[in-house]
C-alpha positions, 0 to 999 in steps of 0.5 A, spaced: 422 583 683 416 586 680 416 591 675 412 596 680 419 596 684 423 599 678 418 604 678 418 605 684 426 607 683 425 611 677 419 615 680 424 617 687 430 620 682 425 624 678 421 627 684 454 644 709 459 643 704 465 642 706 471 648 705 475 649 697 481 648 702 479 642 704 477 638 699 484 641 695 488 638 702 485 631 700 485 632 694 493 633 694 494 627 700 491 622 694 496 625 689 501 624 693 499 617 696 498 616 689 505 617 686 508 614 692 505 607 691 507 607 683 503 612 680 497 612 677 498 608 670 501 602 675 495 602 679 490 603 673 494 597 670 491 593 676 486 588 674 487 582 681 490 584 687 493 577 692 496 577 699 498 571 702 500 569 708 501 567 716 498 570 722 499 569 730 493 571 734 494 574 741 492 568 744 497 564 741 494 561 735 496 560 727 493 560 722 494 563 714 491 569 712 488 571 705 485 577 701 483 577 694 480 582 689 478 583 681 475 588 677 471 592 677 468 589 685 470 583 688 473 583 694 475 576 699 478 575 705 479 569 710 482 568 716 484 560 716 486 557 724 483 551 725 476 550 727 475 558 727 475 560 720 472 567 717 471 568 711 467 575 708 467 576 701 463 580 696 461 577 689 460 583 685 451 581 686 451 579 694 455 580 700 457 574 704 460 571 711 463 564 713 462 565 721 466 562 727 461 557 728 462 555 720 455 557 718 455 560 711 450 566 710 448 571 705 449 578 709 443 584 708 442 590 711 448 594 712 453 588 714 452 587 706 453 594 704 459 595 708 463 589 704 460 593 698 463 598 700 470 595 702 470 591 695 469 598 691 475 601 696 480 596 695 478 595 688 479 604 686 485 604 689 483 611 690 484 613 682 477 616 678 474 618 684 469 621 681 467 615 676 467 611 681 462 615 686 468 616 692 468 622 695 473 626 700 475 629 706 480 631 710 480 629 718 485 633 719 492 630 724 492 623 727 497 619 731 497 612 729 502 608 733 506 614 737 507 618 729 504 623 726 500 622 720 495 625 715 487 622 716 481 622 711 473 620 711 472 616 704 465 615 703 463 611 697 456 612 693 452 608 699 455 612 704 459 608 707 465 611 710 472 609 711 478 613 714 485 612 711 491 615 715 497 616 711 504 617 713 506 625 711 514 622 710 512 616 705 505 619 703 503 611 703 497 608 707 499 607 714 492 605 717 485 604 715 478 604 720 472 602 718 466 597 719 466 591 715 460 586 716 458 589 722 465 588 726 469 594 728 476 593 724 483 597 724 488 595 719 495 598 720 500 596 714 508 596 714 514 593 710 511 596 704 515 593 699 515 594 690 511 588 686 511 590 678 512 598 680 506 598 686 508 598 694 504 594 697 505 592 705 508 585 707 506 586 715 499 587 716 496 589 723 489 586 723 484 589 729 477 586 728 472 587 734 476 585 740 481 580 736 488 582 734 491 578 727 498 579 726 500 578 719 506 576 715 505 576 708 509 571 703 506 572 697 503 579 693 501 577 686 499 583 681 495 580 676 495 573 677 489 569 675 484 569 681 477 566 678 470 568 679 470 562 683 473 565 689 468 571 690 462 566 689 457 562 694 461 556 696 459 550 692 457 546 697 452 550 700 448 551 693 442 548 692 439 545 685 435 552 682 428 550 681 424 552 675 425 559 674 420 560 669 415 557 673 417 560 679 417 567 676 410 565 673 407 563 679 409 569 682 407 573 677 400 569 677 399 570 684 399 578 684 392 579 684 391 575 690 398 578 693 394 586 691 387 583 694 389 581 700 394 587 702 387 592 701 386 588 707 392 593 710 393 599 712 399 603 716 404 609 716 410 610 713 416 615 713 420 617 707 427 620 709 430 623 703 438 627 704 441 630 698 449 631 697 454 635 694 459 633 690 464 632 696 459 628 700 457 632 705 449 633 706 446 639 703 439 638 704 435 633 708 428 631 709 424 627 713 416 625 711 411 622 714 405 618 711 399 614 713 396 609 707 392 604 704 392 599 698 389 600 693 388 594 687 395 593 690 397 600 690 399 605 695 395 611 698 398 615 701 396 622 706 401 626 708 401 627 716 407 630 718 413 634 715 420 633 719 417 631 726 411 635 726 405 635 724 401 638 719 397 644 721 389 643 720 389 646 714 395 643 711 392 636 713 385 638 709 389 640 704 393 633 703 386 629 704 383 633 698 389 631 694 389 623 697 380 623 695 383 626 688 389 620 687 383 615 689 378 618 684 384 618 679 386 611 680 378 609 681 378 611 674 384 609 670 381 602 674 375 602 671 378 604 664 382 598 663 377 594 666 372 596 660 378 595 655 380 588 657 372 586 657 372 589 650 378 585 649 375 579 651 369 579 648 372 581 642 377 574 643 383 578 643 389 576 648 388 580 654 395 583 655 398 586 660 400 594 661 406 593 665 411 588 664 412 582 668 417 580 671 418 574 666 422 579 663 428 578 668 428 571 665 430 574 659 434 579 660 438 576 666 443 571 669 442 567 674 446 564 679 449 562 686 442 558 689 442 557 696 436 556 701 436 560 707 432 563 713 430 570 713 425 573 718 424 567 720 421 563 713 424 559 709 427 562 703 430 560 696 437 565 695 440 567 688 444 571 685 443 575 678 446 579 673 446 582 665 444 576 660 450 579 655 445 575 649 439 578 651 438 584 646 434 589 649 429 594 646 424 596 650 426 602 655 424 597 661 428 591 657 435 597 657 433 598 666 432 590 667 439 588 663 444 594 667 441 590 673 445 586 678 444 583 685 441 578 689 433 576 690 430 572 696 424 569 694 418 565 699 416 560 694 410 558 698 407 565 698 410 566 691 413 573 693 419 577 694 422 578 700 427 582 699 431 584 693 437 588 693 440 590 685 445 595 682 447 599 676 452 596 672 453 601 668 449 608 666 442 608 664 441 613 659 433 616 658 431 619 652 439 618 649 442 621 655 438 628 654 433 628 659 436 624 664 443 620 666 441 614 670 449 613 674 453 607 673 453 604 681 446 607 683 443 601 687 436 600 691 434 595 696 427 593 697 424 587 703 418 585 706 416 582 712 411 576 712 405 579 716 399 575 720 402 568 717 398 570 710 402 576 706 408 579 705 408 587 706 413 592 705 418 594 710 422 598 708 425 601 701 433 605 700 436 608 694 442 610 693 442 615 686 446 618 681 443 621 676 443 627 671 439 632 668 438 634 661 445 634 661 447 639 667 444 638 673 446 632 677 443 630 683 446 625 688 441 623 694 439 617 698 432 615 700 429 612 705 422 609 706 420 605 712 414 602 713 410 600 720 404 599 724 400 595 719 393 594 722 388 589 718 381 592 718 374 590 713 371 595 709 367 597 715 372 600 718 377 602 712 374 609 713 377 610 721 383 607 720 385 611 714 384 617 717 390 621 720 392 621 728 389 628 731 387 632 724 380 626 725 375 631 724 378 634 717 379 627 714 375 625 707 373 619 708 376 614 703 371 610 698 370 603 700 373 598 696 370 596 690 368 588 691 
């Protein structure tokens, strides 16, 4: 949760189409599903969805059925029998699930991603596409229970697709298939009945992995009061949040035993980066490979392979040429801040940092939701944050921090970050919105792993970006950046092992470390 993460972000945003007759037969589907199911000013009027009621599953079994949603991005859904209880729900920071054994737990990766996706989905109600970062595309004909319909791929701003079957005569949703917290579901609605001028379904099929539900809604409520209680962490699985400025402090004091110990390390990384146009569908992607080291906790990396193949022998010279400059530079931007933090020492002045801390999420955010959790394998403290309403911001970093939400995992033995997920809340807007617009719903995921028992380090790194340039150029892109094989050398060896497998000989041997 450092602010070399933001950095991070901010540094990957600066660094086949489908048919016109595609995009207007989708286009066209939505209109009409639209109008069908009231219109688009009822639909905009929905602020909280509630369906209630009864299911019987294939073995015989009852239970009741829920599925709650709130603007701009909640979503709950439970599944109640007895003992197998399920529940999944997204609160607008983090995704999470009750399981069938009646454990609660935070979920990560594309598991969390896909409840992300499915609380934007149901909370759209497929109007503003384009505001709310939705993309389509028309699959063509589909039969779902032995009738024709109409299918299309929505895609959300993190590339998670969803397919949607609607009935040609009725224009309204018949069926919807997606992945939902790593289970496969199909969910096929009827009996569409009017609630303050919306059609919404009152028999739901719902298939999740190889269980069938059979639901029977009893009660559909637009606007009714569904508080923010209902998409959070349970209480009781909450713990008593430690002292966050002491924590956040400690964290921040053992940055430099954290960076001195990662100089310890070296490995390779790949950067994979896939660029979209404004339907979703790719229109450039590249793949990158990199070996490196660390430097006063910075990475140096050196280019080895452009999309799976090595570099050439001059290519891979050049690119050692490029990493001795950055080591140079980074040698000298080091011993110039050491010079001035000696003179300001000696002088008696405050040593002050150059980059913020990260006492500044204390500040600028909220905190909530606690749990202790496992994550890989350690013992973790869990929370939710989100924009600190009072705070007021005036430093560009301050802005960044404040459109934040999501959710940190932090050892709090080793006083560091495991894994951070967060998003924008709204636009950020560089230089008044003139050099760059930073899209509301870009978001990142940064995660460590906790190598030989003493540090953690980076495994991997994703951003879903949104942004436009001097007010014209939009980008939309995913980056990927995954990291691997990490061997722990001395300074003896820090030379072989920085060099890059098959380009040895080429190879500028990196300085060794200053002590």
């Amino acid at each position: 949760m450092r602010t070399r993460l933001l950095a991070t972000l901010v540094a990957s945003i600066l660094a086949g189409a489908a048919s016109p007759a595609c995009a207007q037969e989708a286009a066209k589907i939505i209109d009409q599903y639209v109008k069908a199911a009231g219109g688009a000013r009822a639909l905009s009027r929905i602020q909280t969805l509630t369906l209630e009621g009864t299911f019987t599953s294939e073995d015989g079994k009852t239970g009741t059925y829920t599925l709650d949603t709130k603007l701009p991005n909640r979503y709950y859904s439970e599944l109640l029998a007895g003992e197998k209880n399920l529940i999944e729900a997204y609160n607008g920071k983090s995704a999470w699930h009750r399981s069938a054994a009646g454990e609660f737990g935070t979920l990560v990766g594309p598991e969390g991603m896909q409840l992300e996706a499915a609380a934007q989905y149901y909370n759209s109600r497929l109007l503003n596409l384009k505001r709310n970062k939705i993309t389509l595309s028309s699959a063509g004909h589909a039969q779902v229970r032995g009738k024709d319909s109409l299918q299309l791929e929505v895609t959300t701003a993190t590339g998670v697709k969803r397919q949607v079957f609607f009935d040609p005569a009725t224009h309204l949703i018949v069926k919807e298939a997606a992945t939902v917290g790593g289970i496969e579901e199909e969910i096929l609605y009827d009996d569409y009945r009017a609630v303050n001028g919306v059609k919404l379904p009152h028999k739901i099929e719902l298939h999740r992995g190889n269980e069938k539900y059979d639901v029977v809604v009893s009660r559909a409520a637009i606007n009714g009061t569904v508080g923010e209680r209902v998409f959070d962490f349970p209480i009781k699985s909450q713990v008593k949040l430690p002292d966050l400025k002491a924590l956040f402090k400690e964290i921040d004091d053992n940055q430099k035993a954290i960076d001195k110990l990662k100089e310890n390390y070296a490995g390779s990384q790949s950067e994979e980066e896939t660029e979209f146009e404004s339907d979703g569908k790719v229109k450039k992607h590249e793949v990158s490979e990199y070996t490196f080291f660390y430097l006063d906790g910075d990475e140096v990396t050196t280019l080895v392979k452009k999309d799976g193949k090595p570099l050439s022998d001059p290519e891979q010279k050049k690119e050692n040429e490029k990493t001795q400059k950055r080591i140079v530079e980074h040698q000298k931007r080091a011993a110039k801040k050491e010079a001035k933090e000696e003179k300001a020492k000696e002088e008696g002045k405050n040593d002050e940092k150059d980059e913020p801390g990260i006492e500044i999420f204390l500040r600028a955010c909220q905190f909530v939701n606690p749990r202790r959790e496992r994550f890989r394998g350690q013992d973790v403290l869990v929370f939710d944050f989100e924009p600190n309403p009072e705070f007021k911001a005036h430093k560009l970093v301050d802005k960044v921090v404040q459109k934040l939400a999501g959710v940190v995992w932090v050892d709090e033995k080793a006083h560091d970050v495991a894994r951070l997920e967060a998003y924008f809340t709204g636009d950020m807007k560089i230089g008044g919105g003139l050099l760059a617009n930073l899209q509301k719903g870009t978001s990142f995921v940064f995660e460590q792993s906790f190598v030989n028992n003493e540090v953690w380090l980076p495994t991997y790194m994703e951003a879903h970006v949104g942004v436009r340039f001097l007010l014209v150029k939009g980008i939309k892109a995913g980056i990927v950046t995954r990291y691997w094989d990490y061997k722990k050398f001395n300074v003896e060896t820090l030379s072989t092992i920085a060099k890059p497998k098959g380009a040895a000989e080429a190879s500028a041997d990196p300085p060794t470390k200053r002590e």
